[in-house]
N, C-alpha and C positions, 0 to 999 in steps of 0.2 A: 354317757360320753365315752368312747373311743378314744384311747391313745396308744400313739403305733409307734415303738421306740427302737432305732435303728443305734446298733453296737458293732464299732469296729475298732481294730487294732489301730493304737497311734504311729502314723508315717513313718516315726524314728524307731520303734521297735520293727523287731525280725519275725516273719510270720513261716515260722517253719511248714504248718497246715497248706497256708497258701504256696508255698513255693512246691511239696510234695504235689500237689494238685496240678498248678502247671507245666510237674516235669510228666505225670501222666499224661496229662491234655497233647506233648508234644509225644510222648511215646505213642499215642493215639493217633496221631497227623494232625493235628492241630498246631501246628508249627506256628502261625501265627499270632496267638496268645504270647504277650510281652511278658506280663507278670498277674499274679493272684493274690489279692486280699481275701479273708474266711473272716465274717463276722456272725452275727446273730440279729434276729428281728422278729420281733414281740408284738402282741397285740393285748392290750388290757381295756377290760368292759370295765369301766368307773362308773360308780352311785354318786354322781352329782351334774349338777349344771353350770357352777360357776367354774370359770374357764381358769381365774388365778391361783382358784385352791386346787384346782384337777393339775395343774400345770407344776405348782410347789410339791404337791405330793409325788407323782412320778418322778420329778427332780431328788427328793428324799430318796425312793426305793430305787434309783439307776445307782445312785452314790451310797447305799447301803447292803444290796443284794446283784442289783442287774447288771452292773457294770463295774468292770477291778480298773478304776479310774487311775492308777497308775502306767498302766500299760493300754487302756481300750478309754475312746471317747465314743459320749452319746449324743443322739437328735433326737426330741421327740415334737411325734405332730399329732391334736387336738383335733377331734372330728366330733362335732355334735353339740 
């Protein structure tokens, strides 16, 4: 099984990454770029088929390694 787990910064924090990037984007003529989020996005090949335990365990490693659940929330989606 496949699970593809998307990490971003929360709304109410400051993403300095992303704000550098859209001051390049407009240095560049990209003027029309509002604003920039910088996340992260993961793909893990899991050894199993039941979808609750595939689903609990990436839930365990985003809130233990993959994501600093204080400042960044995750999504993940189950393929297989």
């Amino acid at each position: 099984m496949k699970a593809k787990v998307y990490v971003t910064i929360k709304e109410n924090v400051l993403d300095p990454q992303g704000t550098a990037v859209q001051g390049a984007l407009h240095t560049m003529g990209f003027a029309e770029v509002g604003s920039v989020r910088i996340g992260k996005y993961l793909e893990l090949e899991l050894d199993t088929n039941d979808k609750a335990e595939a689903e609990a365990r990436v839930k365990a490693m985003c809130e233990k390694l993959l994501a600093n659940v204080v400042v960044e929330d995750y999504r993940v989606e189950l393929e297989g």
